[in-house]
N, C-alpha and C positions, 0 to 999 in steps of 0.2 A: 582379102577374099578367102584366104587360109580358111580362116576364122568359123566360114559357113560350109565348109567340105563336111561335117557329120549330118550336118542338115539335109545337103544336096544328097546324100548317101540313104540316110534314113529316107526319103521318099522317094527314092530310086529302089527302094528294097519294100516299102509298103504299095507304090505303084505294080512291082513284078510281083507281091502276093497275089493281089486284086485279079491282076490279068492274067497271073496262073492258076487260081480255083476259077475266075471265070470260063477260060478255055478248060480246065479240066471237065468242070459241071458239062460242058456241051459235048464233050466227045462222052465223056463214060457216062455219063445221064442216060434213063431209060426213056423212050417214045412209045407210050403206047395209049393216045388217045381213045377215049372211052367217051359214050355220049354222056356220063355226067359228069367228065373231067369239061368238058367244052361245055357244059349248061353254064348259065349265066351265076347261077351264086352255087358255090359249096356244102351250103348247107344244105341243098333238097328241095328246095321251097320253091316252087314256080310263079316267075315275075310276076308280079299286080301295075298294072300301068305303063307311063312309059321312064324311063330313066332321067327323061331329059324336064323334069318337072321342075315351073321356075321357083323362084325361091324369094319369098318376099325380102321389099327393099329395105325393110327395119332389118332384119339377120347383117346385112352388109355394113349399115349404119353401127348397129351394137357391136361389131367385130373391129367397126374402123376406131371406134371411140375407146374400144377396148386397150386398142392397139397403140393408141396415141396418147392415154393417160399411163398404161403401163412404159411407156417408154418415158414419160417425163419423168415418172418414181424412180427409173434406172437414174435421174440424177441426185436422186438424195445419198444415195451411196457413200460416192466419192467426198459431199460435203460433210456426211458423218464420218468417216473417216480423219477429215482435216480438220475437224472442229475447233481441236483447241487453239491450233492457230490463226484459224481464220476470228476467233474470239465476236467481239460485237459486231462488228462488220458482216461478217459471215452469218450471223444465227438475225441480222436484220436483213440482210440477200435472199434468206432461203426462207424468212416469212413470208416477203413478197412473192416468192417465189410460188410458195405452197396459198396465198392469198389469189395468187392470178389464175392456179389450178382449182381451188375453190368455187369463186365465181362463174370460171368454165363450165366446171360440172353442174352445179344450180341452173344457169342459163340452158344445158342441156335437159334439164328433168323441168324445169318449167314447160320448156320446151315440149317436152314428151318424147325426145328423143330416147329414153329408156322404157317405154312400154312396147309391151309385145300384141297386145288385140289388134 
């Protein structure tokens, strides 16, 4: 347990940064509320609408597809990295691999799962 004492230290001393500029900010920090400190945007510009506008269900669909191909490419990575070892084996794994991701995507764009109208 030695071993982790700089560790335990270092975030005992980035934890007491944190919670010293945050308690410093609230005591020495100024208050002085002004009507367009409190308006709704910074820039000047007075809302159009309301905030709570829905948001169509393709945005959620393209962010999740996004979200789910970019995470299977995090595994080419580590296979290019061990290439040489992994030799035929490995570069016939990670065709199928990239073969199974393939067809995903195609079945999604037949689909129309990436149009936006």
């Amino acid at each position: 347990m030695i071993q982790y004492l700089p560790i335990l230290i270092l975030f005992i001393i980035a934890a007491g940064f944190a919670i010293t500029n945050i308690g410093l900010s609230a005591v020495l920090g100024r208050r002085k509320p002004t009507a367009e400190k409190l308006s709704p945007y910074e820039c000047g510009i007075d809302p159009v609408g309301t905030a709570r506008e829905r948001f169509s269900v393709k945005f959620y669909l393209i962010a999740m597809i996004f979200v789910i191909f970019d995470i299977e490419v995090v595994f080419l990575y580590p296979w290019a990295v061990a290439f040489k070892e992994l030799k035929l084996f490995g570069f016939i794994e990670m065709l199928i691999f990239v073969g199974i991701l393939l067809v995903c995507y195609l079945y999604i764009w037949k689909r129309g799962g990436l149009e936006w109208d």
